[in-house]
N, C-alpha and C positions, 0 to 999 in steps of 0.2 A: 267271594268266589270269582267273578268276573275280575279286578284286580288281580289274581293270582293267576289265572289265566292270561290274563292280557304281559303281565312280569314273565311269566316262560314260556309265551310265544316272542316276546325280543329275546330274550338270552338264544330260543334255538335258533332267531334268524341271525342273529350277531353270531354266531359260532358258526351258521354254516358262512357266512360269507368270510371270516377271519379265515377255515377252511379254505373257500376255494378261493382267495389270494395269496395265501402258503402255497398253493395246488401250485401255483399257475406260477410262481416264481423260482425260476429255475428247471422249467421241466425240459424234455429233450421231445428236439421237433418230432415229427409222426414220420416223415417222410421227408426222400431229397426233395421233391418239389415245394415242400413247407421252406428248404434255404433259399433257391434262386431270387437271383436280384442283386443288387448294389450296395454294398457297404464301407463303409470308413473305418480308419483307424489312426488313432494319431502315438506317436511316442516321442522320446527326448530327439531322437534322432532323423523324423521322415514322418511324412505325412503318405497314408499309403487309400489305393481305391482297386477293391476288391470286389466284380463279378462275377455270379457264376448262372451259367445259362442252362436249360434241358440237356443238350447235347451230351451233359459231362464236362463242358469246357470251363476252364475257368480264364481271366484276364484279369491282369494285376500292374497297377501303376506305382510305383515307389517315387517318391520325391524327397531326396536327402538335404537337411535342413540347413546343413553346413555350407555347400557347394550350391544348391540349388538344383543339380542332376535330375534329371527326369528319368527313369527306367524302366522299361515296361516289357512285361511276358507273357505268357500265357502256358498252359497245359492242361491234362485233365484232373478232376476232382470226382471223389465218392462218396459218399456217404454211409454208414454204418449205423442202421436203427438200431440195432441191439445194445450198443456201448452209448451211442450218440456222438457218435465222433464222425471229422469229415478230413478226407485222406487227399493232398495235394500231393500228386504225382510228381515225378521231374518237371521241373523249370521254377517251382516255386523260390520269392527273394524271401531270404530272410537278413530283416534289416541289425535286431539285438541280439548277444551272442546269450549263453545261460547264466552269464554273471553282468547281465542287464547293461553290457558295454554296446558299442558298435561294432557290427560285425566287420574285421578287414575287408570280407567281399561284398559289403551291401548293395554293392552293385553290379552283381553277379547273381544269376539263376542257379539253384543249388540242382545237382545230378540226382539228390534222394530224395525220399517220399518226406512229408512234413506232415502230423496227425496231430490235430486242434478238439476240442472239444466245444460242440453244438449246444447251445441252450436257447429256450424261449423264455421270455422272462416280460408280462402285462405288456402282451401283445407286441413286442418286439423281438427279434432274434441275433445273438451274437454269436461270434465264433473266436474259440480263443479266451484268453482269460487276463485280468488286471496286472497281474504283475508283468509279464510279457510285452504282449501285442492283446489286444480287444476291440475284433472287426464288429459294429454295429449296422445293420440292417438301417439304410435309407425309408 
């Protein structure tokens, strides 16, 4: 009896902890304050350094891998708990086009809004996704 006890109290701790590391991988932050901070991102083309502050403000350094250019801008950013997405206003660079080339303007501030999606994923936070761009939280 003790035996069969002791056997299905690991099976329920080993499930609940398999549980809450499923849980916990990929969830979408709680709040804009859960994003703020500094992240990285690297691709075939630019190495890029993305803050975003309380204010709403964001600042973004783009480094093209080719030239070595440096670019940098800034605007505001939002975030949207319900979807888990975070909304770059006017100025955002965007360096890879949708067929994962260089974008002709990589170094140019785009005039429209750019919408990434937020996740937290064992305790760290990204924005944006692998095939792309995948900004990671410093």
């Amino acid at each position: 009896m003790k035996k069969l006890f002791s056997t299905a109290l690991f099976y329920c701790v080993c499930i609940t902890a398999i549980s809450m590391l499923i849980a916990s991988c990929g969830s979408k932050p709680a709040s804009a304050t859960a994003l703020l901070g500094t992240y990285d991102a690297k691709s075939p083309f630019a190495t890029e350094v993305l803050e975003l502050d309380a204010s709403g403000t964001f600042k973004q350094q783009v480094t093209l891998s080719a030239s070595g250019k440096l670019v940098s801008t800034s605007g505001r950013w939002t975030f949207d708990a319900a979807d888990g997405s975070v909304c770059f206003e006017s100025g955002f660079i965007l360096v890879m086009t949708g067929l994962r080339e260089l974008s002709p303007d990589a170094d140019k501030p785009k005039s429209g809004s750019m919408v990434y999606d937020a996740r937290a994923s064992l305790g760290t936070i990204y924005i944006g996704d692998e095939e792309y761009v995948l900004y990671k939280r410093r």
